[in-house]
C-alpha positions in Angstrom: 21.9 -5.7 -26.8 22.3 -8.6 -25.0 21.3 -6.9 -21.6 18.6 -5.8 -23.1 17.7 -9.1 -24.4 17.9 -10.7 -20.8 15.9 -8.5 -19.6 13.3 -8.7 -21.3 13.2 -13.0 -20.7 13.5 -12.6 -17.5 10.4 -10.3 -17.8 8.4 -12.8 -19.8 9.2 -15.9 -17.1 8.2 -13.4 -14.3 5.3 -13.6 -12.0 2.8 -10.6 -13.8 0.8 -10.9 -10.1 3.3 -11.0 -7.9 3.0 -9.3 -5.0 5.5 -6.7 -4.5 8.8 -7.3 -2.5 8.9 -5.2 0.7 11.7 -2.9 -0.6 9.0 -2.5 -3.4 6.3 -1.6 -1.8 5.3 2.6 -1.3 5.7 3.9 2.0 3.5 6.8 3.3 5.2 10.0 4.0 5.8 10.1 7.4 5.1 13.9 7.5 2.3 16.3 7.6 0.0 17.2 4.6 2.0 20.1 2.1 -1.0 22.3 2.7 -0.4 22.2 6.1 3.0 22.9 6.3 2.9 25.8 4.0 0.2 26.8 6.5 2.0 26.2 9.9 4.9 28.2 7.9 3.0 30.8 7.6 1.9 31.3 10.7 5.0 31.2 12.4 6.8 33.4 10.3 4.1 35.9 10.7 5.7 38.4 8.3 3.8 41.6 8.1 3.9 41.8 4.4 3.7 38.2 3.8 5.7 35.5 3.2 7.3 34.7 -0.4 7.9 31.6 -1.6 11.5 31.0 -0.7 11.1 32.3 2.9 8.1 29.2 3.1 10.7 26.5 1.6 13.3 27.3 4.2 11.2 27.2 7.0 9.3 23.9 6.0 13.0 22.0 4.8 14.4 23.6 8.4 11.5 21.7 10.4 11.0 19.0 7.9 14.3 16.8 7.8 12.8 13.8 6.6 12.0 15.6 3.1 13.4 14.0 0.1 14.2 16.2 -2.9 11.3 15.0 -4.9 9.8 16.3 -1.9 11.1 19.3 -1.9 10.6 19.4 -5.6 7.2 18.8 -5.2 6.9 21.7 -2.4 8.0 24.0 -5.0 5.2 23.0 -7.3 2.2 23.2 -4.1 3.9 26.9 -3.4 
């Protein structure tokens, strides 16, 4: 409880408008667009009856390694 406690006065002394630390700020992806991934995937595995779902997720995690797993989490959801 006290944790808690501290916590929350060191909230109330902080800076509401401060900007954000570098370690806080968002980054930009430093890949390509989900959309087109899943696209280039597509096209390159060129599979006469189409592609499912899991043959699309290993190509884009084999060419992607900078993926996170929320991003591969959130590949799952765009597929």
């Amino acid at each position: 409880m006290d944790k808690l406690r501290e916590g929350i006065v060191k909230m109330s002394n902080s800076e509401p408008n401060a900007s954000l630390s570098e370690s806080q700020n968002s980054t930009t992806p430093n890949y390509r667009p989900y959309a087109q991934m899943i696209e280039q995937a597509l096209q390159e595995l060129d599979e006469e009856e189409g592609s499912d779902e899991d043959s699309i997720s290993k190509f884009i995690i084999k060419n992607n390694d900078t993926l996170t797993r929320d991003d591969k989490i959130m590949l799952k959801h765009h597929l």
